[in-house]
N, C-alpha and C positions, 0 to 999 in steps of 0.2 A: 504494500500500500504506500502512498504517497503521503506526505503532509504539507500543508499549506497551511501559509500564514500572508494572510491578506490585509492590508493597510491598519499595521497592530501598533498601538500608540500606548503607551504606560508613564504615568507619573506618579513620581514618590514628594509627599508634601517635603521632605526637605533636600533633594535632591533635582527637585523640577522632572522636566521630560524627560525620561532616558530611553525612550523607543518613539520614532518621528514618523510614521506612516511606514512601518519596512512590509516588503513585500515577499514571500521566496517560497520558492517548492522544491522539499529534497525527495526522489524518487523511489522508489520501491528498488533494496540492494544499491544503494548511492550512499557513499561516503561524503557528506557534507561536513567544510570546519566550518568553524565559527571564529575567525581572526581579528583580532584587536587589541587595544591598549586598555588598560582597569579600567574600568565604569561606563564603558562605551555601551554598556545594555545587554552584552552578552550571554552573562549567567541569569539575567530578568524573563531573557525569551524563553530558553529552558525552561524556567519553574513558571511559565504560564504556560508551556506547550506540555507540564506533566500535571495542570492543575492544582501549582502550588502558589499560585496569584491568581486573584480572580483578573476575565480579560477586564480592560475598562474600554478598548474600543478596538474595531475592526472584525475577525472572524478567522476561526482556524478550524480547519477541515483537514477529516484524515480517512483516506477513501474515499471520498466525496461527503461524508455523513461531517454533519456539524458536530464539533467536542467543547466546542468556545465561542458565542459574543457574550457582549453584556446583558447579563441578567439571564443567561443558560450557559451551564455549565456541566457537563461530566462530570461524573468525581473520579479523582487522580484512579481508585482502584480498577474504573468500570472503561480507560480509554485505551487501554494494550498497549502501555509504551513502559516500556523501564529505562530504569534510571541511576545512571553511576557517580556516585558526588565525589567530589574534590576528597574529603577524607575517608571514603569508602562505606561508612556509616557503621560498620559492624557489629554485629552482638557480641558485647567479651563473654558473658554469660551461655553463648550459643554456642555450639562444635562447628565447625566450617559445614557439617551437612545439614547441620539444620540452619545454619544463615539463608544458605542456597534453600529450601524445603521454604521461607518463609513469603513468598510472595506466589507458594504451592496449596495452600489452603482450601481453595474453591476445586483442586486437584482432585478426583478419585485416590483413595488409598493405596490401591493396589498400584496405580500409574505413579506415586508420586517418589517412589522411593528409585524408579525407574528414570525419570526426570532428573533427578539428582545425580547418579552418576553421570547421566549421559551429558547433565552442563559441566561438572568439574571433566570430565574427558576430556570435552572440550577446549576447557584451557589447560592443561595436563597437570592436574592435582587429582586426582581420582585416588589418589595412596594418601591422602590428606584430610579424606573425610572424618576423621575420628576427633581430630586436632582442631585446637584452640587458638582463635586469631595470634592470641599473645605469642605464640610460638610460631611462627610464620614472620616472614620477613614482609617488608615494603610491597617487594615484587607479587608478591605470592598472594598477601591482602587484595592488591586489586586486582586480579586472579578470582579469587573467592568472589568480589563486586560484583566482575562482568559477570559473570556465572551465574549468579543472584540474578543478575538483571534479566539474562537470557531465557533462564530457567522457565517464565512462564510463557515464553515466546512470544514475547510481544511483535508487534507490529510494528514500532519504533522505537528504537535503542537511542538515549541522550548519556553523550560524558560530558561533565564539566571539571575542566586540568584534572582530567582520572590520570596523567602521571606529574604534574606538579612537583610532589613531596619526593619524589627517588632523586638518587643520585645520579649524574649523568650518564654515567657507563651501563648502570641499569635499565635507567630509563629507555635507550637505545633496544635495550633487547626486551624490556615487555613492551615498546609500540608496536616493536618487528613480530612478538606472538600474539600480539591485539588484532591488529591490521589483519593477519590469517583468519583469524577467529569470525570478523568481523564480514570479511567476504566470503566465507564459509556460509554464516547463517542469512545471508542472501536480504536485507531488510534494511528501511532506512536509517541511517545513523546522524544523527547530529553532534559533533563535537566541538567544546569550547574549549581554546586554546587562545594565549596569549602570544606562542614562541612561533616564529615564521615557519622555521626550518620542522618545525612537529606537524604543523598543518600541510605543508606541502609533500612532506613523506605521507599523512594519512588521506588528504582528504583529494577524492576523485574532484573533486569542485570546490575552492575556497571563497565564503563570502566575507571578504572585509572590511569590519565595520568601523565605524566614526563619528563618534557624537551622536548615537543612536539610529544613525543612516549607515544602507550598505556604500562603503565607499565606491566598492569594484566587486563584481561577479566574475569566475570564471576559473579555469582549472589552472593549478600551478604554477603552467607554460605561458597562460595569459596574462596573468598579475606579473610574474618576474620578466619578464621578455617585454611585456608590452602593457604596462600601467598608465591610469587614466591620470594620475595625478602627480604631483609630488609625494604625497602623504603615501600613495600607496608603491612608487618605488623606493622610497627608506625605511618602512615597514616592513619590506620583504628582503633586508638585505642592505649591506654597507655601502655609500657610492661616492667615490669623487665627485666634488661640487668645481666646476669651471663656468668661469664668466663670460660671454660670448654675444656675440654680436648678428646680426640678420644682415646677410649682404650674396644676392644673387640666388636666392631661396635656399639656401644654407647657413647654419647657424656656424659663425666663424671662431677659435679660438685656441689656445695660445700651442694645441698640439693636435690641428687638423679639424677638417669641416663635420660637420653632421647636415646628411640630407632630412630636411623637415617634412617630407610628403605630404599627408592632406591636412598638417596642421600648418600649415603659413599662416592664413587667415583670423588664428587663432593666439596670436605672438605676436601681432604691430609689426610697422611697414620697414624700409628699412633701413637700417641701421638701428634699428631697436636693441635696446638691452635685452638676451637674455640667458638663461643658467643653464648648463647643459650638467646631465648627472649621468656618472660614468661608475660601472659597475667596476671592480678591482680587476678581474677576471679579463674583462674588454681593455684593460691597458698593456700591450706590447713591450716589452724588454729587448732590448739587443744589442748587438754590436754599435761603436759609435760610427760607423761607416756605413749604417743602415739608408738605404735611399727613401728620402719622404720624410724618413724620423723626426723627432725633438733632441735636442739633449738636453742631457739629466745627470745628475749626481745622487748617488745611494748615501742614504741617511743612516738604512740600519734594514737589514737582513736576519728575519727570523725563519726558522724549520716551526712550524706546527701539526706536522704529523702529514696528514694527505696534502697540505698543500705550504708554499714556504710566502711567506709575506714581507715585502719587499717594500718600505719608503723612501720615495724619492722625492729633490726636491727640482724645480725646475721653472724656467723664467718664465714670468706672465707677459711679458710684453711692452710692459708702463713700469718699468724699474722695482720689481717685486719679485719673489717665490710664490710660485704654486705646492703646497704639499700635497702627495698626490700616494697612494698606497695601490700594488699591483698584488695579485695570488698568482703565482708560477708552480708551475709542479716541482715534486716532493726532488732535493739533491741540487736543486742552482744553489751554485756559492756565489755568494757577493757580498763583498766589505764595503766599510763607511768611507765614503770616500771616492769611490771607482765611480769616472765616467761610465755613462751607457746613455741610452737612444731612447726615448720613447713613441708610440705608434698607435692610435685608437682602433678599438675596434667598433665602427658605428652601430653593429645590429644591438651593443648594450651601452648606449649612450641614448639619454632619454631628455629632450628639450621643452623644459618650461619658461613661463615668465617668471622675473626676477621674484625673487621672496619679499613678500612685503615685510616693511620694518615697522 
């Protein structure tokens, strides 16, 4: 089944508006994130799309059947959606199979002990049924959740930062056994995430939001490759800011043009100010006898694992340094100090108007 949320607006008396007219539908087996910065509305949609705020205006549909306007409302147990919170909720006093068993109640008896294994399978804790949250680690807690969550098969699964609290290197390997889980049970997903890089590993489509508006729709490869705004290419990802100029429908500046294709019209005529933002990745490194190049002087060369990150500094044009940071693969050595060349790469170089001050 699908769920729709159609022009759903929320306000908190001391908070004001935190949801402005949004509109979205996640599909039946779609991985939707929910991307954004603290209080952009995020965790609010959630707890009205599980019936934990009443709506106060617009309409949310799930199969086409109404679950939410104002003044009808489902209650959270009778609308098939589960739900995995930020601290996992858990019973200390339960065993991990009766956490899972607890959203199994309206279950036949005989099916429900049936049900239980087959959600902890699932996330592979099945040897864990006997044990006590306390005794489970981070990982394993939100494990025991989704499984909870699953167990009664709802029709929409919601996380909100269900990995938040791990530590990084965990975190990496329960989204990697989430994500299986999660296109396994074939149903839609809504997840809230604040971290760029989680929402684009999970989510088949990210909507990210902004002051209780979607900023930008779209999958991964659209938001990072091709953002509608400023907001949403520093959101998704670190970028060199260069200053640049409109001359001959190309944005001009201090290390190569950016072609502006259907946004000219959208940037002032020319000679206009405007900022070009260059992804680390799209800045070229090379010899200082590179044809076309910039020169550049290296600031400071670090190794971070998959990729080595590289600051350089290099002339703006009007008697200044541009600092400018490049990602090279893993093994370039380079000291403080060494000439080298720099070279844009335009497909990640993204041209707005100046930032207001």
């Amino acid at each position: 089944m699908s769920i729709v949320f159609a022009d759903v607006r929320h306000r908190y008396p001391e908070r004001g508006e935190v949801l402005r007219g949004l509109d979205l539908t996640v599909g039946q087996g779609e991985i939707l994130c929910l991307l954004g910065p603290s209080g952009c509305g995020k965790t609010t949609l959630l707890r009205l799309a599980a019936g934990l705020e009443p709506l106060q205006h617009g309409r949310i549909t799930l199969g086409g059947a109404v679950i939410a306007e104002p003044g009808r409302e489902v209650p959270p147990e009778g609308r098939g959606i589960g739900y995995v919170f930020q601290d996992y909720a858990l019973f200390p006093h339960l065993s991990v199979a009766d956490n899972v068993a607890f959203g199994l109640r309206r279950v036949p008896r005989g099916e429900r002990k049936w049900r239980i294994m087959d959600a902890l399978a699932r996330v592979g804790l099945e040897a864990y049924a006997t044990a006590w949250p306390y005794m489970l680690s981070g990982g394993q807690q939100q494990r025991v959740a989704l499984a909870r969550a699953l167990a009664p098969r709802p029709a929409v699964l919601l996380l909100d930062e269900a990995f938040a609290s791990l530590d990084a290197r965990l975190r990496e390997q329960v989204r990697d056994d989430t994500l299986h889980v999660l296109q396994g049970a074939g149903i839609a997903t809504l997840i809230v995430t604040h971290d760029a890089e989680e929402a684009m590993f999970m989510g088949d489509r990210i909507a990210l939001m902004n002051a209780g508006r979607i900023e930008q729709l779209g999958t991964p490869a659209d938001l990072y490759l091709d953002p509608a705004s400023r907001f949403v290419a520093t959101f998704l990802g670190e970028v060199n800011r260069l200053p640049g100029r409109l001359r001959g429908g190309r944005a001009e500046t201090a290390i190569g043009p950016v072609a502006l294709g259907n946004r000219v019209g959208l940037l002032g005529g020319e000679g206009a100010a405007v900022e070009v933002l260059l992804r680390p990745e799209g800045l070229r490194v090379g010899p200082t006898d590179t044809v076309g190049a910039t020169p550049a002087e290296v600031e400071a060369c670090r190794l971070l694992g998959a990729t080595t990150l590289v600051h350089l500094a290099v002339a703006d044009g009007v008697g200044g340094l541009l600092h400018l940071h490049a990602r090279l693969p893993p093994g370039t050595i380079l000291s403080r100090g060494d000439q080298v060349s720099v070279k844009m790469d335009p497909e990640r170089a993204f041209v707005f108007p100046p930032e207001a001050t």
